[in-house]
ChimeraX commands (.cxc) that place a marker at each C-alpha (Angstrom):
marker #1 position 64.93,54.55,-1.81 radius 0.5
marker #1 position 63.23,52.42,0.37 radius 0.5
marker #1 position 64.83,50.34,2.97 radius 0.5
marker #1 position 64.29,46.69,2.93 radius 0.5
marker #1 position 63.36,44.87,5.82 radius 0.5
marker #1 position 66.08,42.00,5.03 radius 0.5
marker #1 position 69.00,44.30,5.81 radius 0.5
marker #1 position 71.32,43.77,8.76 radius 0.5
marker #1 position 72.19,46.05,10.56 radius 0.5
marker #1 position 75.41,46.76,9.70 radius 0.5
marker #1 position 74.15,46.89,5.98 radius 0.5
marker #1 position 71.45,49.47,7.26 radius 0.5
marker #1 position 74.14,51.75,8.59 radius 0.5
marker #1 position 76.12,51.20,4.88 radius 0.5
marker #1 position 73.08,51.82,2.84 radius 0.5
marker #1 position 72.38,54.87,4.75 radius 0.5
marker #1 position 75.95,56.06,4.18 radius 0.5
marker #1 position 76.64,55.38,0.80 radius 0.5
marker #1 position 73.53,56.65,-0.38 radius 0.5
marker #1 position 74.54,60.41,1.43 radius 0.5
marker #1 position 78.16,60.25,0.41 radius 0.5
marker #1 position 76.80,59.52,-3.20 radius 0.5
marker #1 position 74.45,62.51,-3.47 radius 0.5
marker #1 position 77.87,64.58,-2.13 radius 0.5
marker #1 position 79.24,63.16,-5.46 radius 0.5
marker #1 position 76.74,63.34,-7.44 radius 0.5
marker #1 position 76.61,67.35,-6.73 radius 0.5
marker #1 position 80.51,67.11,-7.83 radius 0.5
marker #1 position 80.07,65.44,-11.04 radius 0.5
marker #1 position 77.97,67.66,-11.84 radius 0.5
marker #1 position 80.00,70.78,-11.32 radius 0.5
marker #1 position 83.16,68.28,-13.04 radius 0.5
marker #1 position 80.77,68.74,-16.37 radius 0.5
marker #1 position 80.68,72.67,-16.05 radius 0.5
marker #1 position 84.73,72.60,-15.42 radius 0.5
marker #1 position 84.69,70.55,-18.49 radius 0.5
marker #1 position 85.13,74.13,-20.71 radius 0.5
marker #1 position 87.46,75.95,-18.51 radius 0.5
marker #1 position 91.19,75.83,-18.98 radius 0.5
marker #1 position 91.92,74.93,-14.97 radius 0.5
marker #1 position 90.52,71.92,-15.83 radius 0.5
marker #1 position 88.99,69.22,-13.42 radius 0.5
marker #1 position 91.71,67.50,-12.36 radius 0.5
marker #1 position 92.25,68.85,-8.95 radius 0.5
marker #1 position 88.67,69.44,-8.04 radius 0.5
marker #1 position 87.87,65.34,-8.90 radius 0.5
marker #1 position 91.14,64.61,-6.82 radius 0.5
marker #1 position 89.31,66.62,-3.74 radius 0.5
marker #1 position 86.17,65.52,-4.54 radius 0.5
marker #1 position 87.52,61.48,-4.24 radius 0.5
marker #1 position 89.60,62.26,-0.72 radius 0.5
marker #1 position 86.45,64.51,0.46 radius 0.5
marker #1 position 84.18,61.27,-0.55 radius 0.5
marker #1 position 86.93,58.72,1.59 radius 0.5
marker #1 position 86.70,61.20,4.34 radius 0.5
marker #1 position 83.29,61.18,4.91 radius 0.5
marker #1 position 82.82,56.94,4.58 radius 0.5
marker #1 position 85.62,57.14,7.18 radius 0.5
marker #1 position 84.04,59.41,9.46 radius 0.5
marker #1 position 80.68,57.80,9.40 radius 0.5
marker #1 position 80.95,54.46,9.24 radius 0.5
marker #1 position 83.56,55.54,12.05 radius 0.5
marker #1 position 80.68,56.90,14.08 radius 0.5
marker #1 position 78.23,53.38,13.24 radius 0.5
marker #1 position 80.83,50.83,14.14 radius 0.5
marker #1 position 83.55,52.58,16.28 radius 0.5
marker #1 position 85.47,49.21,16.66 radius 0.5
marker #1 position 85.99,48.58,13.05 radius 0.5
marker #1 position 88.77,49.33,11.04 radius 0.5
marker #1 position 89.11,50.59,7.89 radius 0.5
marker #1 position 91.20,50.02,4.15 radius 0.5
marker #1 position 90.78,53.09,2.02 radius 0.5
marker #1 position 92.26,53.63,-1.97 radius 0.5
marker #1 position 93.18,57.27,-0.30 radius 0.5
marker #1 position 93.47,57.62,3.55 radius 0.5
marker #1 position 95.09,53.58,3.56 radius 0.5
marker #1 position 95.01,51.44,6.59 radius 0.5
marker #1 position 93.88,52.22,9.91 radius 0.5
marker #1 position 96.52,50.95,12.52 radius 0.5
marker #1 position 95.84,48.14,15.21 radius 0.5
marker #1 position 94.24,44.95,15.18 radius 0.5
marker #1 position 90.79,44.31,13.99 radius 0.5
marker #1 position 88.12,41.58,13.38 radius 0.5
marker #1 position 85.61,43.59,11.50 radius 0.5
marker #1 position 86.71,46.09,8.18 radius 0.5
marker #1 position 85.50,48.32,5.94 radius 0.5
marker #1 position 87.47,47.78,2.48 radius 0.5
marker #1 position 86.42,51.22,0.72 radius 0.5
marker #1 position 86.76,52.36,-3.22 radius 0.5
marker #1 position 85.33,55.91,-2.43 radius 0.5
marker #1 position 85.10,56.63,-6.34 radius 0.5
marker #1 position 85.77,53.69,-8.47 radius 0.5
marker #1 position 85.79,54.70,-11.85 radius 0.5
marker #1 position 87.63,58.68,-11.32 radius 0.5
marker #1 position 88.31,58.73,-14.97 radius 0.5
marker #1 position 85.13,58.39,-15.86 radius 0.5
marker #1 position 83.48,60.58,-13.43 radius 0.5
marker #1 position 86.46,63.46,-14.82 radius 0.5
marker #1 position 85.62,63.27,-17.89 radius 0.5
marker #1 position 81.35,63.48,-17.19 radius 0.5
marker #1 position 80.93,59.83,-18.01 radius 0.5
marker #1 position 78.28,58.47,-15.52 radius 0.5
marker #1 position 79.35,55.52,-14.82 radius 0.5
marker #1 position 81.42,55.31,-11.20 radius 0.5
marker #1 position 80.55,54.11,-8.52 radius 0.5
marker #1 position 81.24,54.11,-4.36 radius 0.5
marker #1 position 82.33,50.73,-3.64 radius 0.5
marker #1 position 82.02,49.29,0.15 radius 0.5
marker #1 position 82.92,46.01,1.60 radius 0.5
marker #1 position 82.76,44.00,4.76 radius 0.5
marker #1 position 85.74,41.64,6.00 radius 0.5
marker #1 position 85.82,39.43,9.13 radius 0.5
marker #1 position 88.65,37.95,10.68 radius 0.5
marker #1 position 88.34,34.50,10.77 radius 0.5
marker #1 position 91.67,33.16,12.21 radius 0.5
marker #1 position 95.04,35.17,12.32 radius 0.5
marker #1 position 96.26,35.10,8.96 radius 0.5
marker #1 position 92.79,34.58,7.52 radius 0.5
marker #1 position 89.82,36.46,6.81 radius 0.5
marker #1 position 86.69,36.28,5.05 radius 0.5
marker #1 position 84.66,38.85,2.68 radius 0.5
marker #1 position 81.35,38.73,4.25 radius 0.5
marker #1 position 79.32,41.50,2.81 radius 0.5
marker #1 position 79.53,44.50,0.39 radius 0.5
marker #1 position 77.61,47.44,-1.34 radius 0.5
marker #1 position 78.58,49.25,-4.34 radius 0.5
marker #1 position 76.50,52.33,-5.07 radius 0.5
marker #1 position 76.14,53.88,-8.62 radius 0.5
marker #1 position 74.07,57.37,-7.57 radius 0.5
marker #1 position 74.14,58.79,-11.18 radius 0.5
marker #1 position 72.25,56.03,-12.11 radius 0.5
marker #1 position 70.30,55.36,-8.52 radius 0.5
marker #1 position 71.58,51.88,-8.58 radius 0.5
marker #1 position 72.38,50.49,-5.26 radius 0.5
marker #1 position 74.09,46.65,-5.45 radius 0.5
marker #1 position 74.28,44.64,-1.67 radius 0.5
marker #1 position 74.89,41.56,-0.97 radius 0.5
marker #1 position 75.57,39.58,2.90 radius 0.5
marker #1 position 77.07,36.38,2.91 radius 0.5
marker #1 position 73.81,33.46,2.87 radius 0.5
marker #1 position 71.30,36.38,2.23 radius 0.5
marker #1 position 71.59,36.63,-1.59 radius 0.5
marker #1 position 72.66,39.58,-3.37 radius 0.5
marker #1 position 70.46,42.36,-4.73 radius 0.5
marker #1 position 69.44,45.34,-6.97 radius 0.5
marker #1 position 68.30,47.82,-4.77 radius 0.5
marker #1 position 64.90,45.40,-3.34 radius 0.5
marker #1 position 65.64,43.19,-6.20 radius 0.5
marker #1 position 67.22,39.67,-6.33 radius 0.5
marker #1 position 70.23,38.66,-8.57 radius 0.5
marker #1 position 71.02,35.94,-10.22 radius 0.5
marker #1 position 74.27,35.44,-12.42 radius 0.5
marker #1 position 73.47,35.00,-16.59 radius 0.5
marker #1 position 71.94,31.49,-17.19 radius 0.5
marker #1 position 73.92,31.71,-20.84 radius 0.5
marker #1 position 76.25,28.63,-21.64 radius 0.5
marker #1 position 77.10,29.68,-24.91 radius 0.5
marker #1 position 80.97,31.47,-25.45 radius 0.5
marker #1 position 79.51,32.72,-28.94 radius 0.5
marker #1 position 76.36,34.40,-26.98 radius 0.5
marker #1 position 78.40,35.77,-24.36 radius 0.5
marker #1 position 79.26,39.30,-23.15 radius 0.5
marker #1 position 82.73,39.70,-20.86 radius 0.5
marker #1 position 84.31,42.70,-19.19 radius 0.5
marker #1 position 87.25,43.55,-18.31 radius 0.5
marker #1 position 89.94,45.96,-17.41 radius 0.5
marker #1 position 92.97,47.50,-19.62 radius 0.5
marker #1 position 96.26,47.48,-17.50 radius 0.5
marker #1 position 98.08,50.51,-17.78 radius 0.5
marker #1 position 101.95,49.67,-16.26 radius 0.5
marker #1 position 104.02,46.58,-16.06 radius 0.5
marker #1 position 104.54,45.10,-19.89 radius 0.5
marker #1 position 104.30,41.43,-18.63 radius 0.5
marker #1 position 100.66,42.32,-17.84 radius 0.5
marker #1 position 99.84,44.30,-20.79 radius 0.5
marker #1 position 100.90,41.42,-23.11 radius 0.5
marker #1 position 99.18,39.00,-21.30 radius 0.5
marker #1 position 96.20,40.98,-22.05 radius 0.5
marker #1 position 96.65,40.90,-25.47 radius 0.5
marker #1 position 97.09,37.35,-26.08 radius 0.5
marker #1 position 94.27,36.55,-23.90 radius 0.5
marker #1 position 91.74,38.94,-25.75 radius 0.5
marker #1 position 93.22,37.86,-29.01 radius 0.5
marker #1 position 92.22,34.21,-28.04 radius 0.5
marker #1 position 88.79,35.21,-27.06 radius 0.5
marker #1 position 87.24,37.76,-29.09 radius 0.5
marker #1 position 86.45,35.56,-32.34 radius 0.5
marker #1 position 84.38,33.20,-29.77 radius 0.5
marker #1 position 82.64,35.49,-27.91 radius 0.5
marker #1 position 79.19,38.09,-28.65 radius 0.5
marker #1 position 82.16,40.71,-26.89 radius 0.5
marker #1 position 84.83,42.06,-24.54 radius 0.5
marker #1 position 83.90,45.26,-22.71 radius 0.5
marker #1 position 85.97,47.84,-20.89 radius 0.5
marker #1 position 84.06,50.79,-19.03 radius 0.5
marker #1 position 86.35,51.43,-16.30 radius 0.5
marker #1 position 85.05,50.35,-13.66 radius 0.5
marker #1 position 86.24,47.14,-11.38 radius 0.5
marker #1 position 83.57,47.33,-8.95 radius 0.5
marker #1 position 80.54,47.99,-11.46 radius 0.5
marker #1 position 81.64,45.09,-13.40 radius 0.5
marker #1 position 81.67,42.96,-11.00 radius 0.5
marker #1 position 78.24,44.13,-9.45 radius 0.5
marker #1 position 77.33,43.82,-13.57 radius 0.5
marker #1 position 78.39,40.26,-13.73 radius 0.5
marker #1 position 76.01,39.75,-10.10 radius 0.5
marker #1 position 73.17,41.61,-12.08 radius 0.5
marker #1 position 73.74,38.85,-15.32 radius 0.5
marker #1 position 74.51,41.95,-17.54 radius 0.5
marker #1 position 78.00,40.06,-18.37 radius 0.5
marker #1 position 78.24,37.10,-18.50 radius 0.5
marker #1 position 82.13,36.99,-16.79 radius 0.5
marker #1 position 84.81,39.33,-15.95 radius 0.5
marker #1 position 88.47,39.21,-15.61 radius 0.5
marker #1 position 91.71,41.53,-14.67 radius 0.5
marker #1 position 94.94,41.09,-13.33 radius 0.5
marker #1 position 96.55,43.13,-10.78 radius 0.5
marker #1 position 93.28,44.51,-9.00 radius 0.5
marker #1 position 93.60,46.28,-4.95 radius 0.5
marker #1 position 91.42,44.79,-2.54 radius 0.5
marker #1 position 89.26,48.12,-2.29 radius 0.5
marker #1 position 88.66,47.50,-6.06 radius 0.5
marker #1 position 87.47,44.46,-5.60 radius 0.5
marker #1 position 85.70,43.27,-2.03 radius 0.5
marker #1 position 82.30,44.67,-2.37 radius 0.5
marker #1 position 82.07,43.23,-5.63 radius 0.5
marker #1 position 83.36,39.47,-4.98 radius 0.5
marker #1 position 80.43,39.09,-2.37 radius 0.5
marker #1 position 78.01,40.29,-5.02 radius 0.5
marker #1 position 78.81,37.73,-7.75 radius 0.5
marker #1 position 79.49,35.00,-4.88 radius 0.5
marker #1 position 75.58,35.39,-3.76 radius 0.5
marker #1 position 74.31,35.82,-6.97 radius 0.5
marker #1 position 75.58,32.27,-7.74 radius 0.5
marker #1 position 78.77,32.94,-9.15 radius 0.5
marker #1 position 81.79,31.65,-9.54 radius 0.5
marker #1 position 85.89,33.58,-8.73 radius 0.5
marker #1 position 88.47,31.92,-8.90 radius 0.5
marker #1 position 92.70,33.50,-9.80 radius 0.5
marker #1 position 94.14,32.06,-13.23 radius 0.5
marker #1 position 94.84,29.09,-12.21 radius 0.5
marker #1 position 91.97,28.22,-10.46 radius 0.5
marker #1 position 92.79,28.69,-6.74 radius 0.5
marker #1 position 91.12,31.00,-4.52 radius 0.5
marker #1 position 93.92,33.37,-4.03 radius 0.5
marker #1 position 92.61,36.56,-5.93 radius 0.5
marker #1 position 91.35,38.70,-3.22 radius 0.5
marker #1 position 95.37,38.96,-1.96 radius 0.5
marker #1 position 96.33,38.75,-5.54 radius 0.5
marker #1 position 94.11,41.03,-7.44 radius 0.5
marker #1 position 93.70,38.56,-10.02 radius 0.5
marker #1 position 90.19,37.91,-10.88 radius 0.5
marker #1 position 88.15,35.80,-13.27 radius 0.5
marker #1 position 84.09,35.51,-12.57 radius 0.5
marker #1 position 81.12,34.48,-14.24 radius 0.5
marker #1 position 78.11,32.33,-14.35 radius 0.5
marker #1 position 79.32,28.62,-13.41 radius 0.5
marker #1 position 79.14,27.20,-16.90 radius 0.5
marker #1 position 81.37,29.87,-18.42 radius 0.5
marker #1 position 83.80,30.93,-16.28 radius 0.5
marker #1 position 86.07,27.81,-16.50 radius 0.5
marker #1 position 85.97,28.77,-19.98 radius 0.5
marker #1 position 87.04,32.56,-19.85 radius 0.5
marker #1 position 89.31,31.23,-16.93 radius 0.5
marker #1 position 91.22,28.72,-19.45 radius 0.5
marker #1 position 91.57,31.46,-22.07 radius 0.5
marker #1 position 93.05,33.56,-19.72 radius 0.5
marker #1 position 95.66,30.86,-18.35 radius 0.5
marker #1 position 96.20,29.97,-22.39 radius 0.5
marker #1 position 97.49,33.44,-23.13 radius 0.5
marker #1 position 99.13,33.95,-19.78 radius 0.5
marker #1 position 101.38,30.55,-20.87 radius 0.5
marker #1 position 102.03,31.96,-24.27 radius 0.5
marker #1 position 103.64,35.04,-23.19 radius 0.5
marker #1 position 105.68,33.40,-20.32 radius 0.5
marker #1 position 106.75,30.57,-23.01 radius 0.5
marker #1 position 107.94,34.03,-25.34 radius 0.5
marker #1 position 109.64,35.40,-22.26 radius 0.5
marker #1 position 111.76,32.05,-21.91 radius 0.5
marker #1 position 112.43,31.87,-25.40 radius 0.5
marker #1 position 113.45,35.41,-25.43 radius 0.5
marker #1 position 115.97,34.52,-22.58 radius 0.5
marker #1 position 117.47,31.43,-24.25 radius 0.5
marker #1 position 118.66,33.52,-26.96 radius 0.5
marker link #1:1,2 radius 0.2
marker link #1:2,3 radius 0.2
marker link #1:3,4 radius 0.2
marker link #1:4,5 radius 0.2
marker link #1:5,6 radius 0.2
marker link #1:6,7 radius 0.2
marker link #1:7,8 radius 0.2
marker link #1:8,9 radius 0.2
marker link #1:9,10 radius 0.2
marker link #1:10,11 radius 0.2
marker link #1:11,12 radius 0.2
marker link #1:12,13 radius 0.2
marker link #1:13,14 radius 0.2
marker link #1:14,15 radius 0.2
marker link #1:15,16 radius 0.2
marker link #1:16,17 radius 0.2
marker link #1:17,18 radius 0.2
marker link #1:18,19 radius 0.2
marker link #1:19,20 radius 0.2
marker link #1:20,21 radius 0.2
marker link #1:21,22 radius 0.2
marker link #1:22,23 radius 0.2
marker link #1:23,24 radius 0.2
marker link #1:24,25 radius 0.2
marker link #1:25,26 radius 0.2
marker link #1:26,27 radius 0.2
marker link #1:27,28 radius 0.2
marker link #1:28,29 radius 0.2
marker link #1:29,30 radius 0.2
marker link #1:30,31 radius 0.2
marker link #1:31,32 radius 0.2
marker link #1:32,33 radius 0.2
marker link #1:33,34 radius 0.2
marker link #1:34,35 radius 0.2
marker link #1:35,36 radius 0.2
marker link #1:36,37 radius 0.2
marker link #1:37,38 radius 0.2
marker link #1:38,39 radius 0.2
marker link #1:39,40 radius 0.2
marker link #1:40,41 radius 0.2
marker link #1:41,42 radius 0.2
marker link #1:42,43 radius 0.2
marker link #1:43,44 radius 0.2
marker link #1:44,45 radius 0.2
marker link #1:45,46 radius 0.2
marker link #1:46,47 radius 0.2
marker link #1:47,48 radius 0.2
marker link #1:48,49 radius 0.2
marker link #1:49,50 radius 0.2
marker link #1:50,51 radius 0.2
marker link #1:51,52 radius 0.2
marker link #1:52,53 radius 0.2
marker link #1:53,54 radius 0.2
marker link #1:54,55 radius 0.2
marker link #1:55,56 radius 0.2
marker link #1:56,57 radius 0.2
marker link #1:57,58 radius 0.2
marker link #1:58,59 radius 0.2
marker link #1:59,60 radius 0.2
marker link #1:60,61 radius 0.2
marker link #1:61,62 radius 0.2
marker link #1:62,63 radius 0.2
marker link #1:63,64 radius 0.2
marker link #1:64,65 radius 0.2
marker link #1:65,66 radius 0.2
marker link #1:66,67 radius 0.2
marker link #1:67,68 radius 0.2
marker link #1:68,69 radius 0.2
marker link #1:69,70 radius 0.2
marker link #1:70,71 radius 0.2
marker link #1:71,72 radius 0.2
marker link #1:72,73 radius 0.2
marker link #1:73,74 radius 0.2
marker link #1:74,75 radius 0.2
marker link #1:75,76 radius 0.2
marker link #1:76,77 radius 0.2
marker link #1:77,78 radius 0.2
marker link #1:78,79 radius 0.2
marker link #1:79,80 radius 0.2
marker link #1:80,81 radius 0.2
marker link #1:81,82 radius 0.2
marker link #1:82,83 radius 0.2
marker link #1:83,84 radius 0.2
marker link #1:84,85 radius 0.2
marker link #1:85,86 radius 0.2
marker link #1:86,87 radius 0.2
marker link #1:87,88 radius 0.2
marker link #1:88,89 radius 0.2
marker link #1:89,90 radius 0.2
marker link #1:90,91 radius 0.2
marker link #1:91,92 radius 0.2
marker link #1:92,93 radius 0.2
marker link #1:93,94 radius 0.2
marker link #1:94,95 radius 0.2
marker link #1:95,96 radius 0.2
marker link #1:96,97 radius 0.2
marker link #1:97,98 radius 0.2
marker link #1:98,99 radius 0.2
marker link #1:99,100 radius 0.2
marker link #1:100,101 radius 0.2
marker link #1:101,102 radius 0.2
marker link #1:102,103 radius 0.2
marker link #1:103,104 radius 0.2
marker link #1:104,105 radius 0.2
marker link #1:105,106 radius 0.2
marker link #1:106,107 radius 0.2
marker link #1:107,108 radius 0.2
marker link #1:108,109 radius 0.2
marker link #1:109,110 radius 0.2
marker link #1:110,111 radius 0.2
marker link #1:111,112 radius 0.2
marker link #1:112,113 radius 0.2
marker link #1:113,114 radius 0.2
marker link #1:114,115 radius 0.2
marker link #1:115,116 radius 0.2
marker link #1:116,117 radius 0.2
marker link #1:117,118 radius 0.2
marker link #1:118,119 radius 0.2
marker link #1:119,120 radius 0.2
marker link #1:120,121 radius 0.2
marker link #1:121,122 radius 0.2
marker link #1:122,123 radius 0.2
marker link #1:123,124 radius 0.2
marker link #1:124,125 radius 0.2
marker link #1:125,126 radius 0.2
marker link #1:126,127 radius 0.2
marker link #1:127,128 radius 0.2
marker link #1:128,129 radius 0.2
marker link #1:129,130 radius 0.2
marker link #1:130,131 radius 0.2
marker link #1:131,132 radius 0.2
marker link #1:132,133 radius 0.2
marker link #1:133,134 radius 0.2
marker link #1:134,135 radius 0.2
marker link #1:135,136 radius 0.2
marker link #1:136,137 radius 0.2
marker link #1:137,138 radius 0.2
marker link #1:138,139 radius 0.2
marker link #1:139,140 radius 0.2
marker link #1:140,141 radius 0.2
marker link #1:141,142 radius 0.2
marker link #1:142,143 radius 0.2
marker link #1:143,144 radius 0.2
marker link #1:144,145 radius 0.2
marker link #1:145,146 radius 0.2
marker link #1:146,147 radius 0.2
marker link #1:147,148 radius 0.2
marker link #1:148,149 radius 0.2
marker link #1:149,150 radius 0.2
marker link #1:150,151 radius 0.2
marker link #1:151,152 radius 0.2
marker link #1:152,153 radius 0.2
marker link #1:153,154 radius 0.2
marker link #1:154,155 radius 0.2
marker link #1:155,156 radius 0.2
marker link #1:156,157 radius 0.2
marker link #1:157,158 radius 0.2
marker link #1:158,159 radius 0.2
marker link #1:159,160 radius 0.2
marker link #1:160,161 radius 0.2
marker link #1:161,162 radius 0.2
marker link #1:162,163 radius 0.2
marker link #1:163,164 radius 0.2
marker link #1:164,165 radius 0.2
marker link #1:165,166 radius 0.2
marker link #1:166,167 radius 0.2
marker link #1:167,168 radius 0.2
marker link #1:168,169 radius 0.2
marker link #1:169,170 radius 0.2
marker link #1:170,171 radius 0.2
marker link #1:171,172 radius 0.2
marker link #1:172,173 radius 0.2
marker link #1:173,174 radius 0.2
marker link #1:174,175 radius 0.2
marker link #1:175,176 radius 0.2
marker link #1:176,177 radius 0.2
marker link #1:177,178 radius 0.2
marker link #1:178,179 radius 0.2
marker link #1:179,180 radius 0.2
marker link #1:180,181 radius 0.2
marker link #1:181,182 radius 0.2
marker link #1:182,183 radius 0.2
marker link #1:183,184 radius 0.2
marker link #1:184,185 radius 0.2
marker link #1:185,186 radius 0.2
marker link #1:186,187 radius 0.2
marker link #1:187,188 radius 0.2
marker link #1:188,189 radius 0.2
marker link #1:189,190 radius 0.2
marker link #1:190,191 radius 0.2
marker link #1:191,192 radius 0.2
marker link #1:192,193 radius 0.2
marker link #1:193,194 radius 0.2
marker link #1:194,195 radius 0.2
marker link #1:195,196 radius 0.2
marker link #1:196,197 radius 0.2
marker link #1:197,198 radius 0.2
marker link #1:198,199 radius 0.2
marker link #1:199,200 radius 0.2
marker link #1:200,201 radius 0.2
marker link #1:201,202 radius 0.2
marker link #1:202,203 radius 0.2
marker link #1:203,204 radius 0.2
marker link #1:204,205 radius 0.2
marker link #1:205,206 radius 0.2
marker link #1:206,207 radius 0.2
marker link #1:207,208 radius 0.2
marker link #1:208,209 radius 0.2
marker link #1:209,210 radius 0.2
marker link #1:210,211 radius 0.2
marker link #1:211,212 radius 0.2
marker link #1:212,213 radius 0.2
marker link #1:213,214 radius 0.2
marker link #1:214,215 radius 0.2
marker link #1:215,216 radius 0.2
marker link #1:216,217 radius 0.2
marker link #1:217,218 radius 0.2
marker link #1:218,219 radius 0.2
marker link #1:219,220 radius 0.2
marker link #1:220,221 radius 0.2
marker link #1:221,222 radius 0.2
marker link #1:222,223 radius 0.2
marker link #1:223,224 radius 0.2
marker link #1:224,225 radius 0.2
marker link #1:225,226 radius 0.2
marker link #1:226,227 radius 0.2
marker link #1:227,228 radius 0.2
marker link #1:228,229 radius 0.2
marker link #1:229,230 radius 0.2
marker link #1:230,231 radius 0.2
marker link #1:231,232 radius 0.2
marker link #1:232,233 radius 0.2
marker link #1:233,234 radius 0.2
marker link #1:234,235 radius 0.2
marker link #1:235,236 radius 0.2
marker link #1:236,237 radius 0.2
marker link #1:237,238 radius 0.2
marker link #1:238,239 radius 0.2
marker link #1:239,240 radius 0.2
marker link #1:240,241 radius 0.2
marker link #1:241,242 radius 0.2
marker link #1:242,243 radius 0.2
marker link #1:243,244 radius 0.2
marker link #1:244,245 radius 0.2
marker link #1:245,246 radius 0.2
marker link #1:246,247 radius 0.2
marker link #1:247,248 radius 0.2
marker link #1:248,249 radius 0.2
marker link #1:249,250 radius 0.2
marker link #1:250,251 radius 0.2
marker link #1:251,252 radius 0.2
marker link #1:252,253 radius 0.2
marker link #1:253,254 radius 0.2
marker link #1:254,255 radius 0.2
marker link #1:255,256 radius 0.2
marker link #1:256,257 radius 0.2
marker link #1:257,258 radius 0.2
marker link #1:258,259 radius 0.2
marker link #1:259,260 radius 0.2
marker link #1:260,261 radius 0.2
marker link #1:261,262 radius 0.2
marker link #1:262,263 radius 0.2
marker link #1:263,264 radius 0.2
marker link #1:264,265 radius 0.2
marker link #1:265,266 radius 0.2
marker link #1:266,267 radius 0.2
marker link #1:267,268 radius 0.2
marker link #1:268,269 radius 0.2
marker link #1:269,270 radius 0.2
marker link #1:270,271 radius 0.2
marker link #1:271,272 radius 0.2
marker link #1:272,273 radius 0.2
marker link #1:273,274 radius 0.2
marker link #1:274,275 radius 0.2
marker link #1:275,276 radius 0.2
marker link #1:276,277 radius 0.2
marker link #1:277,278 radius 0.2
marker link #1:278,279 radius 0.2
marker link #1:279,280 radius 0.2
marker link #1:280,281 radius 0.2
marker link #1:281,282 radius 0.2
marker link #1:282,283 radius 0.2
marker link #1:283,284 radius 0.2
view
């Protein structure tokens, strides 16, 4: 893949990185589909394989920008103080990538310190090698498709549109807030997809595939590369109710401008109906 003359370079150094780390998984998924028939299973290896793939970002974006720290799903938080981080998913989308299903992704982003309780996401790459995919974006530079410029969907229709989004698996509050808000939106929408993958949707949303995306309860390595795509591609993020509190949250809901205060007030509809049941439950 060629390397465009608009990168910085710190996003030189990333694109470099990610693109060698992702080859290393690439070779793994790969041998994941031939433990698909044994009785082991693949469990284990994909466990190594994602702490191997964390490892590595560490160790060489470690060598690029020896001041920086770093956020990792597996290795955590470097100590100390910092002004520049790497926020790293190493393999967003491990179910997937267990079970053969190419679509994962290495997810990388970029976050200044702006003041001393505040910080900014300022750029972010999220790399899907299986399908040679490579989404960047830098803060005023755009965001892009490998040499290719993004734009968020121009749709404005709720009955054309496409969403994504992300099934939560634990606390029942958020599980029934799902429900009610895809109850609520499904018979107004083209359709609601989940393919397991936080930062791909969001770099899918960047890419106009979807037209928005939303999920509750996200971790900031899930999530920073991404918000930086869909910002430059003309996007717009906001939390449920409309602040701008869901990179500490997790709680995201994106799209093209037109439609995501749509999607957004479905979302805060059924998040109101199951807090009004909760309340009602507790009265009796």
């Amino acid at each position: 893949m060629a390397v465009s003359p608009r990168l910085s370079p710190a996003m030189n150094v990333l694109h470099q990185v990610v693109q060698r780390v992702g080859r290393r998984l690439l070779r793994d998924f790969v041998e994941v589909e031939n433990l698909q028939v044994t009785s082991k299973g693949p469990g284990d290896f994909v466990s190594q394989a994602d702490m191997r793939a964390e490892q590595a970002l560490r160790e060489e974006l470690a060598r690029a920008r020896p001041g920086w720290a770093f956020l990792g799903e597996e290795g955590g938080q470097a100590p100390g103080d910092w002004e520049w981080r790497w926020v790293v998913d190493p393999l967003d989308g491990t179910t997937n990538f267990l079970h053969g299903i190419p679509h994962w992704a290495i997810s990388v982003g970029v976050e200044k310190r702006i003041a001393e309780d505040r910080t900014e996401l300022v750029a972010g790459c999220v790399y899907n090698p299986a399908g040679n995919e490579l989404f960047w974006a830098e803060k005023g530079m755009g965001a892009f498709l490998n040499d290719r410029r993004l734009r968020v969907s121009g749709r404005r229709d709720m009955m054309q549109a496409l969403f994504a989004t992300g099934i939560p698996f634990a606390k029942v509050q958020r599980k029934a807030e799902f429900s009610a808000t895809l109850a609520r939106l499904m018979p107004h929408v083209a359709g609601v997809r989940r393919f397991g993958s936080a930062a791909l949707d969001l770099a899918w949303v960047a890419a106009g595939r979807y037209d928005g995306y939303w999920e509750l309860g996200l971790n900031r390595w899930d999530i920073a590369a991404g918000l930086v795509l869909v910002r430059e591609a003309g996007g717009l993020i906001t939390d449920p109710a409309g602040g701008e509190n869901f990179y500490a949250s997790g709680d995201v809901v994106c799209g093209n401008p037109v439609l995501q205060p749509k999607l957004r007030e479905v979302l805060a509809e059924g998040m109101a109906a199951v807090e009004a049941a909760r309340a009602a439950v507790a009265k009796e």
